[in-house]
C-alpha positions as CSV (number, residue, x, y, z in Angstrom):
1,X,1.4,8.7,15.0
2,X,-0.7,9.0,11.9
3,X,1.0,6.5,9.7
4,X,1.2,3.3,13.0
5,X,-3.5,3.6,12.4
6,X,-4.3,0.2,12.1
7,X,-7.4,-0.9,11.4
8,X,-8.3,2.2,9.3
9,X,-9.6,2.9,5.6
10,X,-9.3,6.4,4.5
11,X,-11.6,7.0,1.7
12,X,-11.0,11.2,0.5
13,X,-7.1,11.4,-0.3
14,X,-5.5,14.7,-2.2
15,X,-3.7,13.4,-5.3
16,X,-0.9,15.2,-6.7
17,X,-1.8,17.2,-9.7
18,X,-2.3,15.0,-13.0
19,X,-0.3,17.1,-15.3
20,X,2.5,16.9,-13.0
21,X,2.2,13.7,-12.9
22,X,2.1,13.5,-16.8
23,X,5.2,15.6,-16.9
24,X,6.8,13.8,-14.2
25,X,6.2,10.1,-16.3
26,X,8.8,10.9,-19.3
27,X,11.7,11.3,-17.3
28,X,14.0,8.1,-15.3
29,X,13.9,7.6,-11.9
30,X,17.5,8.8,-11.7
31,X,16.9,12.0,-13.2
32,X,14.0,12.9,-10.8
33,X,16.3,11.8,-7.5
34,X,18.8,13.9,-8.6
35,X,16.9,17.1,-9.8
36,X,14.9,16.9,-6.4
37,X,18.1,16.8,-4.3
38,X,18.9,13.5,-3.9
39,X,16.3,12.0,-1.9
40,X,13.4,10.1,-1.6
41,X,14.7,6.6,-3.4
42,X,13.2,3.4,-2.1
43,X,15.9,0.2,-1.1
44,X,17.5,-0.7,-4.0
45,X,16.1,-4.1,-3.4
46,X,12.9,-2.9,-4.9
47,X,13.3,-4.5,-8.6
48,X,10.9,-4.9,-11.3
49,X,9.7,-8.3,-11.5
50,X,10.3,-8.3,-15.2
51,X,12.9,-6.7,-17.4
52,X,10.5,-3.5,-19.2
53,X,8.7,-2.5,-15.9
54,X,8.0,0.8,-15.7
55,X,5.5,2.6,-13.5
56,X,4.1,6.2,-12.8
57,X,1.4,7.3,-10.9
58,X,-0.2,8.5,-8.0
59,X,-0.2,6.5,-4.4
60,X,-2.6,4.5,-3.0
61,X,-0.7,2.9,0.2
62,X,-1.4,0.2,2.0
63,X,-0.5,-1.1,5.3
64,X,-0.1,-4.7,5.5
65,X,0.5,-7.8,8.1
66,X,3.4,-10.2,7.5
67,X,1.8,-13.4,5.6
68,X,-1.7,-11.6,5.2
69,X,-2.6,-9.9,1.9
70,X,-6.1,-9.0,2.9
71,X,-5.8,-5.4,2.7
72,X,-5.1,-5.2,-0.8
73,X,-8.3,-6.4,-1.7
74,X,-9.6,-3.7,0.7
75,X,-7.5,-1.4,-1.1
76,X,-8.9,-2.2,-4.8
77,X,-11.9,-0.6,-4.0
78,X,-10.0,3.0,-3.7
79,X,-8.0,2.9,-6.7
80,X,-8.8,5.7,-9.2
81,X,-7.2,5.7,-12.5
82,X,-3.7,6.7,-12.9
83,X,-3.2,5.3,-9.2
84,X,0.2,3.1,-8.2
85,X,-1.0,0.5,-5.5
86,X,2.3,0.9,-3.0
87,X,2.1,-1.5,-0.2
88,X,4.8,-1.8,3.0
89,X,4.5,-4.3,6.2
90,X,4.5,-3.7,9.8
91,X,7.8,-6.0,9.3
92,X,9.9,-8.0,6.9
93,X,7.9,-10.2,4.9
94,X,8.9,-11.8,1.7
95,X,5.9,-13.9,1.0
96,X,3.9,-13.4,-2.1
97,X,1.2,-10.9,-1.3
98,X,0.6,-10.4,-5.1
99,X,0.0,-12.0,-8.5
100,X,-2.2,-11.9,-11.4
101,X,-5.7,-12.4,-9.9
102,X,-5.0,-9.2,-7.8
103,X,-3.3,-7.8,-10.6
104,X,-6.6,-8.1,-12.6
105,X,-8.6,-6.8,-10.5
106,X,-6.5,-3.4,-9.8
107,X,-5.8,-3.0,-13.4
108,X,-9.9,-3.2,-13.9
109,X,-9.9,-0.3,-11.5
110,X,-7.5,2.1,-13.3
111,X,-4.2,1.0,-11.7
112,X,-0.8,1.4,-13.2
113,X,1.0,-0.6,-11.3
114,X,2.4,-2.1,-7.6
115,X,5.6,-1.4,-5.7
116,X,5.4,-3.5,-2.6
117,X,8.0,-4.2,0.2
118,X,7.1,-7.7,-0.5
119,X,7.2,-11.0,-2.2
120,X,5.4,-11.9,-5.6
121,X,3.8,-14.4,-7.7
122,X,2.5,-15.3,-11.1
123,X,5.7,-13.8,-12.7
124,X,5.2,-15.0,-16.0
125,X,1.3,-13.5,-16.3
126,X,2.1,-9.8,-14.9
127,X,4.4,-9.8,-17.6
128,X,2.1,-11.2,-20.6
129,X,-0.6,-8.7,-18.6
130,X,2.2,-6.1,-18.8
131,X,1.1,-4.9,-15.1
132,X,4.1,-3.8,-14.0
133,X,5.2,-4.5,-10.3
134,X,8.2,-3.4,-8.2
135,X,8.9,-5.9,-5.6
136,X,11.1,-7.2,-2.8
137,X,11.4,-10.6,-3.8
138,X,9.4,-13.1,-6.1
139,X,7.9,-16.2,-3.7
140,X,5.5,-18.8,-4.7
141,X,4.4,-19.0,-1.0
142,X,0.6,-17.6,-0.6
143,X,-0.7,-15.5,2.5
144,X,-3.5,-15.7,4.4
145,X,-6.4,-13.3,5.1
146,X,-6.8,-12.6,8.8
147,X,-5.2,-9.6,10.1
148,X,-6.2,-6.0,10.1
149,X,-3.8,-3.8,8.6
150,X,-5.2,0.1,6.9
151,X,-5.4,1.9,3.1
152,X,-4.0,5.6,2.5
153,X,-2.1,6.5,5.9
154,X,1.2,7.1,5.3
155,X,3.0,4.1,4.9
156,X,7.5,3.8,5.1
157,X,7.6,1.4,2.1
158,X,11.5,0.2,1.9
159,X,12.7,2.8,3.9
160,X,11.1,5.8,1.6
161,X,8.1,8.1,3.2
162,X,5.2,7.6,1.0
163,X,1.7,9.8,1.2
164,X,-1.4,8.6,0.3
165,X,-1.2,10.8,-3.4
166,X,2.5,11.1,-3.8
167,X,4.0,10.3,-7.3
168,X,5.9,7.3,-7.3
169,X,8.1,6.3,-10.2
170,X,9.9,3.2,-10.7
171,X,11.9,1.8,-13.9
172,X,15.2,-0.7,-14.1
173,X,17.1,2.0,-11.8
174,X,14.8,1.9,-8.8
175,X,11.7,3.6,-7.1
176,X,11.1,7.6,-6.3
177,X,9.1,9.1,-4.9
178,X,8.0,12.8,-5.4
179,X,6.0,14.4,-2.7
180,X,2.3,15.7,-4.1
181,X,2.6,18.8,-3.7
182,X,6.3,19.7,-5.2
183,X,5.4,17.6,-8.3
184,X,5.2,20.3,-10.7
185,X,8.3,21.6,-9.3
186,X,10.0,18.2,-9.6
187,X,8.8,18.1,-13.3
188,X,10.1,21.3,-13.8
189,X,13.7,20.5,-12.6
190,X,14.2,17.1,-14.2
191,X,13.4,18.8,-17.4
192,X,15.7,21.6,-16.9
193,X,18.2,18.7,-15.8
194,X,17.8,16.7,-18.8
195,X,18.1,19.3,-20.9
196,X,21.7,19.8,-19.8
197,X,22.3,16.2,-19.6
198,X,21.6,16.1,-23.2
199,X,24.3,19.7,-23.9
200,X,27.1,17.3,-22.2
201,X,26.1,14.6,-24.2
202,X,26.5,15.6,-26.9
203,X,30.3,17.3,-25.9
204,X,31.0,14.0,-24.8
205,X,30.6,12.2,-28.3
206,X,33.2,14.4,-29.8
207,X,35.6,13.2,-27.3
208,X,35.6,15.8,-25.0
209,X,36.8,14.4,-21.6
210,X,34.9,14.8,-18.0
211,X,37.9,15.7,-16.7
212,X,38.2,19.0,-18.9
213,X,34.5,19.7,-18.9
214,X,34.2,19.3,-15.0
215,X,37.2,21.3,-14.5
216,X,39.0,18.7,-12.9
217,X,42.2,19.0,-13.0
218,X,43.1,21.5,-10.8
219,X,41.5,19.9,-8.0
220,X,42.7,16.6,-8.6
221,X,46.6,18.3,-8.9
222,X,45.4,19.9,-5.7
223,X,45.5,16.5,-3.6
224,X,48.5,15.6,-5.3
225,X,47.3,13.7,-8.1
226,X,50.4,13.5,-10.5
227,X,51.2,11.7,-14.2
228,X,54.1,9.2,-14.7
229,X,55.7,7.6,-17.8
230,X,57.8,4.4,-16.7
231,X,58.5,3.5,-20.3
C-alpha cells in the first residue's frame, strides 16, 4: 500500500486550497469535528506542549523510525509556507524526535507548526519561540539518525488518516484533520455551525434550559424519567 513506501521522498504534493484553509483557521477543533460529521480527530493524547498552542495548516507528513529523527530533517527541505509538519512512526515511540533546533529550522522554512505521534524536547524554547507543537509526550531522551523512513505518503498519525496537503488543526481540545479537498466545504459548515452555536448562546444566558430548547422532555418522560418531592 501507498502509505507502508519506505525509503521515499515525494517532492510535487496537492495542498488544499489556501483560502479554505484561511477560513478553516478561525474556528476550534471541536467545531470542525462536529460540522464534518464527527470524524477525523487524532488520539486525544496528542496535547500541546504548552498551554496557547494552536496550529493550522496544510500537511507535510512524515514517516519516521522509532528512536531516529532523521527524516524530519529530510522533510525541512519540502515545507512551503503555511505548511504543518505532521509526523507518525512505524510503532510506538515516545522519544524526543523534536526541539527547538529543528523547530528553527522549519519555522525558517514557512512552517506553522508540528503534531507528531511522538516525544518532545526544548519545552521551554518552542514556547518563548511560540512554535507550536502537538505531541505524544515530552522526553529529554535524543534519537539517532540511521534508519530510512519517507516525506508526503500518507501517514496514520495517532490513529487519524492524514494526506500529504490535508488541513490539520489543533488547539487545547485536540487535533483534526480535514481532507484537502472538502476544506471549503468544511469551512462552510463550521461557520454555519457556529453561527447557531452562538443563536443558543445567547438563549442560554437568559436562562433558558437545554432541556426545553432540545425538546427534551418528552423523550426523557418516554423512558420513564419521573420528578419526586420527598420533603
Amino acid at each position: 500500500m501507498e502509505h507502508t513506501e519506505i525509503g521515499v521522498v515525494h517532492t510535487s504534493i496537492t495542498r488544499a486550497d489556501p483560502e479554505a484553509v484561511a477560513a478553516l483557521s478561525a474556528f476550534g477543533v471541536a467545531t470542525i469535528h462536529e460540522a464534518m460529521g464527527r470524524v477525523a480527530l487524532m488520539r486525544p493524547y496528542l496535547r500541546g506542549v504548552y498551554s496557547n498552542a494552536r496550529l493550522c495548516g496544510t500537511a507535510v507528513t512524515v514517516l519516521l523510525q522509532p528512536g531516529d529523527n532523521w527524516m524530519l530533517h529530510v522533510a525541512a527541505e519540502q515545507i512551503r509556507e503555511g505548511d504543518v509538519v505532521v509526523a507518525a512512526c512505524t510503532t510506538e515511540s515516545e522519544d524526543g524526535f523534536f526541539g527547538e533546533l529543528l523547530a528553527t529550522s522549519f519555522r525558517a522554512r514557512g512552517a506553522r507548526g508540528l503534531v507528531i505521534d511522538g516525544g518532545v524536547r526544548d519545552v521551554a524554547e518552542l514556547e518563548e519561540m511560540d512554535f507550536p507543537v502537538f505531541a505524544r509526550a515530552v522526553n529529554a531522551k535524543g534519537t539517532v539518525k540511521a534508519t530510512l523512513g519517507s516525506v508526503n505518503v500518507p501517514v496514520v498519525c495517532a490513529n487519524a488518516l492524514v494526506r500529504p496537503g490535508d488541513v490539520v488543526v489543533a488547539d487545547r481540545d485536540g487535533v483534526v484533520v480535514v481532507p484537502r479537498e472538502r476544506a471549503a466545504e468544511v469551512a462552510e459548515a463550521s461557520a454555519k455551525r457556529e453561527a447557531n452555536e452562538e443563536g443558543k448562546r445567547a438563549r442560554f444566558r437568559t436562562g433558558e434550559l437545554g432541556l426545553d430548547m432540545y425538546d427534551m422532555r418528552g423523550p426523557l418522560a418516554a423512558l420513564g424519567l419521573r420528578y419526586e418531592d420527598r420533603a
